[in-house]
C-alpha positions in Angstrom: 23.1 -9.2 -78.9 26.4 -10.4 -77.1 26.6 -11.7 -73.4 28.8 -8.4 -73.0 26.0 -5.5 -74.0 23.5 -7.6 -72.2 25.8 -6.9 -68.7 26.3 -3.6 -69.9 24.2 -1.1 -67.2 21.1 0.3 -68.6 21.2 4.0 -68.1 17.3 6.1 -68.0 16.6 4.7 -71.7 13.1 6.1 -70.8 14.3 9.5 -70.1 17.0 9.8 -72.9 13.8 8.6 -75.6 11.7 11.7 -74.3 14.2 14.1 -74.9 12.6 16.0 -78.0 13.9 17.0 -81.3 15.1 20.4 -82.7 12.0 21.7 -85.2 13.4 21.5 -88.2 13.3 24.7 -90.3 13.9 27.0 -87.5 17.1 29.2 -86.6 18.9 28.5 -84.1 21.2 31.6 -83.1 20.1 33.6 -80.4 18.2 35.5 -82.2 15.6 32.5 -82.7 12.0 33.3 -82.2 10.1 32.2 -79.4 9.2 29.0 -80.4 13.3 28.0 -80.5 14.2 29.1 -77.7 11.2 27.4 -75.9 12.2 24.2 -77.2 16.4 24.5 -76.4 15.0 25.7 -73.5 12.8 22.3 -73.0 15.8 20.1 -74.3 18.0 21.5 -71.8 16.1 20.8 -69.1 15.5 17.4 -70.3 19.3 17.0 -70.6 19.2 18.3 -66.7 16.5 15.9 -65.7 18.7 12.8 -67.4 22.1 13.7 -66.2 19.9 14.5 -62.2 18.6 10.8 -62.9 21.6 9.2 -63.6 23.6 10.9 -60.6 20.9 9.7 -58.1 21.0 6.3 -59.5 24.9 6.3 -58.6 24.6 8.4 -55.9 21.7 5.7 -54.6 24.1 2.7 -55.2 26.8 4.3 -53.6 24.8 4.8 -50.3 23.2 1.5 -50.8 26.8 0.0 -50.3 27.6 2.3 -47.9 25.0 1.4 -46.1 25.7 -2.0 -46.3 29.3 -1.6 -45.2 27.7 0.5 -41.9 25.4 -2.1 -41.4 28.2 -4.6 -41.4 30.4 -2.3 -39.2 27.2 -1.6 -36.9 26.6 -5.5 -36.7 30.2 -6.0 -35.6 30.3 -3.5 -33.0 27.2 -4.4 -31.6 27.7 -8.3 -31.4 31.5 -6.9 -29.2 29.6 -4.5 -27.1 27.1 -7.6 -26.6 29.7 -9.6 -25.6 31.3 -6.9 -23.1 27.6 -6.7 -21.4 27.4 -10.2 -20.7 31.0 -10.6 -19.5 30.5 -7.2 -17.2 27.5 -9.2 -16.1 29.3 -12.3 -15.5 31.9 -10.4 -13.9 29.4 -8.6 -11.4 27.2 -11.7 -11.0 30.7 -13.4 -9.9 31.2 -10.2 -7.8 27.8 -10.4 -6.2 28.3 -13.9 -5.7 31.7 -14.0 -3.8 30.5 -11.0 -2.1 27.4 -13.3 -0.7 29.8 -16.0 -0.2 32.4 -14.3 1.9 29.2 -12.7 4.1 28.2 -16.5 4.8 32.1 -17.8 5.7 31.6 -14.2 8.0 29.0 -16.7 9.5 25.6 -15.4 9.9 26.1 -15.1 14.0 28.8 -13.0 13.6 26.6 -10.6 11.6 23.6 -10.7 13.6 25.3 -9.7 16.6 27.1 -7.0 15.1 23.8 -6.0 13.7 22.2 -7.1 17.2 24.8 -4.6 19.3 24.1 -1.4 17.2 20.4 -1.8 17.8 18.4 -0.9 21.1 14.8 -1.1 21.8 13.6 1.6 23.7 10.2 1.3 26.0 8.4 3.8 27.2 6.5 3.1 30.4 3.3 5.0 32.0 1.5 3.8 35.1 3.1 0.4 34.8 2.0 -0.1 30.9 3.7 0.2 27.7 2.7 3.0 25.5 5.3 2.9 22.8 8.4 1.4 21.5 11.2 3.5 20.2 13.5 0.6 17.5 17.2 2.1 17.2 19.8 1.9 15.4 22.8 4.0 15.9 25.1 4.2 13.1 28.7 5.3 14.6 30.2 5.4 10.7 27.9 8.4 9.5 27.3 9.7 13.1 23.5 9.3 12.3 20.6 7.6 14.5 17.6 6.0 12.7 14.3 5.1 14.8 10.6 3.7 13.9 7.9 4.9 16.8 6.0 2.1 17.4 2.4 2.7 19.1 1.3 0.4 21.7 -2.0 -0.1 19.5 0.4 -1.4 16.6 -1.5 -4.9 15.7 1.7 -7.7 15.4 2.5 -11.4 16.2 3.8 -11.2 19.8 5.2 -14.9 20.6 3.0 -16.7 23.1 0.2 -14.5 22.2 -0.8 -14.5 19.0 -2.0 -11.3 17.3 -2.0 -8.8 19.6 -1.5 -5.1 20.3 2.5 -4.6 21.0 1.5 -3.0 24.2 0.1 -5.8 25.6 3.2 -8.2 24.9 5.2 -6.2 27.9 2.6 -7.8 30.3 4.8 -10.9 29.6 8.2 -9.2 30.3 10.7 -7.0 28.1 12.3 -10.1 26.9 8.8 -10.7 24.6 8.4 -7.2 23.5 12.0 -6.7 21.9 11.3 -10.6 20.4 7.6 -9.3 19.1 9.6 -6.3 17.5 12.9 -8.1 16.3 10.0 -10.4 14.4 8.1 -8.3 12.8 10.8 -5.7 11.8 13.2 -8.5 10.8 16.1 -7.1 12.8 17.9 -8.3 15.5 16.7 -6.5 19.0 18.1 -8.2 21.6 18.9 -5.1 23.8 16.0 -2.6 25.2 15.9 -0.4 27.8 12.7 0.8 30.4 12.0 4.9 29.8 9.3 7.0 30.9 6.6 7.8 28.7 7.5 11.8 28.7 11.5 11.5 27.7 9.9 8.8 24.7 7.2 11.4 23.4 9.8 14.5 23.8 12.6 12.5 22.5 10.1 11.6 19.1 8.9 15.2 18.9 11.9 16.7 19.8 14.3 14.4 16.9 16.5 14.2 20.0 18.3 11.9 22.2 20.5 13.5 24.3 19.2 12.7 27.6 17.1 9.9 27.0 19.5 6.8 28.7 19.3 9.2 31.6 15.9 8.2 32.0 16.7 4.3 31.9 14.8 2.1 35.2 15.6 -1.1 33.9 17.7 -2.6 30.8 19.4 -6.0 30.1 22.1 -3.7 28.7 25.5 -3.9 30.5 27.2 -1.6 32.3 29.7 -0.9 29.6 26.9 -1.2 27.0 24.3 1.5 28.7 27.8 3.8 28.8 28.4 3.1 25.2 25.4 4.2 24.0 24.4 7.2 26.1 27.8 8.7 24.9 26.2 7.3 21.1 23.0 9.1 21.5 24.3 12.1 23.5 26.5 13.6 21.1 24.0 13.3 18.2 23.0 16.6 16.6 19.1 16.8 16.3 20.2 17.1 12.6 21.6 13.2 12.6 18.6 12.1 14.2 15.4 10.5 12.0 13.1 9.1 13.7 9.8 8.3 12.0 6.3 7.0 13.2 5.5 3.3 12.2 3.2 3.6 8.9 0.2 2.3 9.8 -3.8 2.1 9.1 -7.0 2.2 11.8 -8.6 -0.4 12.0 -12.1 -0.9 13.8 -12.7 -4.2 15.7 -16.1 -3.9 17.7 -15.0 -1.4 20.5 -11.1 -1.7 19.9 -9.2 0.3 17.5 -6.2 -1.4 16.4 -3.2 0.3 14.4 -2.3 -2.1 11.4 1.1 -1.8 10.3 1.6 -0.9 6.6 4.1 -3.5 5.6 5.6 -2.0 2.2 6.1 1.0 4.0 7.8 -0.4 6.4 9.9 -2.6 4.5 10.8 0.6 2.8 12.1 2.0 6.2 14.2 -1.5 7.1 15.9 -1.5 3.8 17.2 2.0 3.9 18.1 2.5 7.7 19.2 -1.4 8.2 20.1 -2.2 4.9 18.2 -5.2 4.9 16.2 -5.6 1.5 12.3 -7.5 1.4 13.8 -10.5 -0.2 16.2 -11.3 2.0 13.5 -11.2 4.8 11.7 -13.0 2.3 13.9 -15.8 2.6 13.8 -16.1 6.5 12.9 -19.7 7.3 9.4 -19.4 9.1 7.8 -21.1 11.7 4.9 -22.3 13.4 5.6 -23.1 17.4 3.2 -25.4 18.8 2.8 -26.4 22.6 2.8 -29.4 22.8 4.2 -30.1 26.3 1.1 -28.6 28.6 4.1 -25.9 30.1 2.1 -22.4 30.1 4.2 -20.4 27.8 6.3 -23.2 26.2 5.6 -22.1 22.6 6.1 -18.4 22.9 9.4 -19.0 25.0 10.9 -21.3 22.3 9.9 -18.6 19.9 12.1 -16.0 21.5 15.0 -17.8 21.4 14.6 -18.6 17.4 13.7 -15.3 16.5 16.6 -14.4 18.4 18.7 -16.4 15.9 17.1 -15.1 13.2 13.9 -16.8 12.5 10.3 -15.6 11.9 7.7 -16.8 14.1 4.5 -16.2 12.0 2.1 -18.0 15.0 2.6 -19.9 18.3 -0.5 -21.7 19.7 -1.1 -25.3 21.2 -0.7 -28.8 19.8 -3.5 -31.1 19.2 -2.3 -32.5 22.7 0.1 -32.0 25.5 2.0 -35.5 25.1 4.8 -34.8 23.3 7.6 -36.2 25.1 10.4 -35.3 22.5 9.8 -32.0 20.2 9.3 -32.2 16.5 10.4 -30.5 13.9 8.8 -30.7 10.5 10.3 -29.4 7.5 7.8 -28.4 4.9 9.8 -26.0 2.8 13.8 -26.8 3.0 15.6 -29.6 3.7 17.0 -31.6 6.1 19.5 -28.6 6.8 16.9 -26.1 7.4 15.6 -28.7 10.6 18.6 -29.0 12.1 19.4 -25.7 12.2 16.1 -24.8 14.2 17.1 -28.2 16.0 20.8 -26.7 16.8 18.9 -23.6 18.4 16.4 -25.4 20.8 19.2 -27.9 21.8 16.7 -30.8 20.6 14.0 -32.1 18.7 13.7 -35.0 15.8 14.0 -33.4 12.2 10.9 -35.3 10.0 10.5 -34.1 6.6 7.1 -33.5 5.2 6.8 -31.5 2.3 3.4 -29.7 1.9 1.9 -27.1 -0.5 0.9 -24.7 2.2 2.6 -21.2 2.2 2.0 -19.8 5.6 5.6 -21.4 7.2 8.6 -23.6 6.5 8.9 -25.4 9.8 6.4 -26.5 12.2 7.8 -27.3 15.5 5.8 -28.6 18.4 7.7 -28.3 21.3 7.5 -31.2 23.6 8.4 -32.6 27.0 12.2 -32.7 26.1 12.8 -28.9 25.9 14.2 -27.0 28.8 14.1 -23.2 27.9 17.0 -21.2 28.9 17.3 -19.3 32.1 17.7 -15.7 30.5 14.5 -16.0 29.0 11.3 -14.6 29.7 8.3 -16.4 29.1 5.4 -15.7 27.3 
């Protein structure tokens, strides 16, 4: 056999063998018996059986090429529409990027006291205690007001104090409460205002605020300021008002009954009304403020002022003495940058790095001798 008939295609040899023969002897007019037409019958559908094989066996090669040729075109596409996805994402990690960029050339001041002026603390005030803290922001773009109720039984760090109900932290001065609250919400509240307890529970029930800067016996708000936002919350429809009770859970200590904050939730709240997201309060240097000086107060005082720059205080208690004549500033987390920023806000202390596997804070100061709060301030 030649090279030529051994490439030639082999075609259903199987099928074409089992195709039977005519009986010999037999007519095979249409008038055949039976038995002929049975068997034309049987080779005709033999024949149909051969010729269905050997269409499918094309057929099959043609869609195995096919096929192929898809797979090929598929292949191509895909690898270009894998290449558009990771230039779009380049393109919007870029974005994202430049976008974070430009906000830190804004400089981070410059946002926090934008962020600072459009927020007020409220505080309402019965019998010469607080019983509850109204957190505002007023958003003048979408004519809309957002607030958190915060009980006075609320269990937070209050600077100075330790863990403590939120109520208590007014004992110290307004100055503390707004600081305890800027803390633990993670947003600026520099400005609050003295109400009585019956415009804050009507004002909360009611989803209004018109009328409720009328009330107003003491603020650190200016004249223009205390103007600017009883016009703000004056001219809000109850329907642009949301004001929502702080999420929180009982709990029983001995005879006390404190109110413990329900952090997801809450972090929930501050990303959608002050578009501030849980990681970036996540990466919020935090610190630990030590007395270390002997001044009642010190530590909770110093604390104020950072938080009021933008940094968690997750304790404040006293020093393993009162000798410190300058303040220190240990860096666990960070680097030497991360000191002298929280050395920039005190006005002094000597930056020592000391890197350590505990998670509770970044920055440990321990405010000494050499520290001279600021005037403004109240202590704690």
């Amino acid at each position: 056999m030649s090279d030529e008939q051994d490439k030639r295609p082999r075609r259903s040899r199987s099928l074409e063998e089992e195709i039977p023969d005519m009986p010999s002897g037999w007519r095979t007019s249409r008038r055949s018996t039976r038995s002929g037409k049975k068997a034309r019958k049987d080779v005709k559908a033999q024949e149909r059986k051969v010729k269905i094989a050997s269409s499918t066996g094309r057929f099959g090669r043609a869609v195995k090429s096919y096929a192929y040729i898809l797979g090929l075109a598929i292949a191509g596409l895909a690898g270009a529409l894998l290449v558009l996805v990771l230039i779009a994402a380049a393109v919007n990690g870029v974005a994202r990027w430049n976008a974070r960029r430009s906000a830190g050339d804004m400089s981070s001041e410059d946002i926090r006291a934008e962020q600072d002026r459009n927020n007020l603390l409220l505080i309402a005030l019965e019998d010469g205690r607080a019983t509850g803290f109204l957190a505002l922001r007023n958003d003048a773009e979408k004519n809309m007001a957002y607030g958190i109720a915060i009980p006075d039984a609320a269990f937070i760090e209050v600077p100075g104090q330790g863990f403590e109900r939120v109520g208590n932290s007014y004992e110290a001065g307004p100055d503390v409460s707004a600081a305890a609250i800027a803390n633990f919400l993670g947003v600026p509240f520099s400005n609050w205002a003295v109400i009585d307890g019956e415009t804050y529970k009507n004002a909360v029930s009611s989803q209004s605020l018109a009328g409720v800067m009328d009330s107003v016996t003491t603020t650190n708000l200016s004249t223009d300021e205390q103007s600017r936002w009883q016009e703000a919350l004056d001219s809000l429809a109850v329907e642009n008002v949301a004001i929502v009770p702080l999420p929180t859970e009982p709990i029983n200590v001995g005879s006390q009954t404190y109110l413990d904050p329900q952090r997801d939730k809450v972090a929930d709240l501050i990303e959608q009304w002050w578009d501030v997201s849980s990681a970036e309060r996540e990466d919020v240097v935090r610190l630990i403020v030590y007395n270390g000086a002997g001044v009642p107060g010190i530590a909770g005082t110093a604390g104020q002022v950072l938080i009021r720059e933008g940094y968690r205080v997750v304790d404040t208690k006293n020093a393993d003495s009162f000798d410190y004549e300058v303040t220190q500033i240990v860096v666990q987390h960070g680097d030497e940058s991360t000191g002298g920023g929280v050395r920039d806000v005190l006005g002094v202390g000597e930056v020592v790095m000391q890197p350590s596997d505990q998670e509770v804070a970044d920055v440990i100061v321990i405010v000494g001798k050499d520290y001279k709060p600021p005037k403004t301030t109240n202590g704690g």
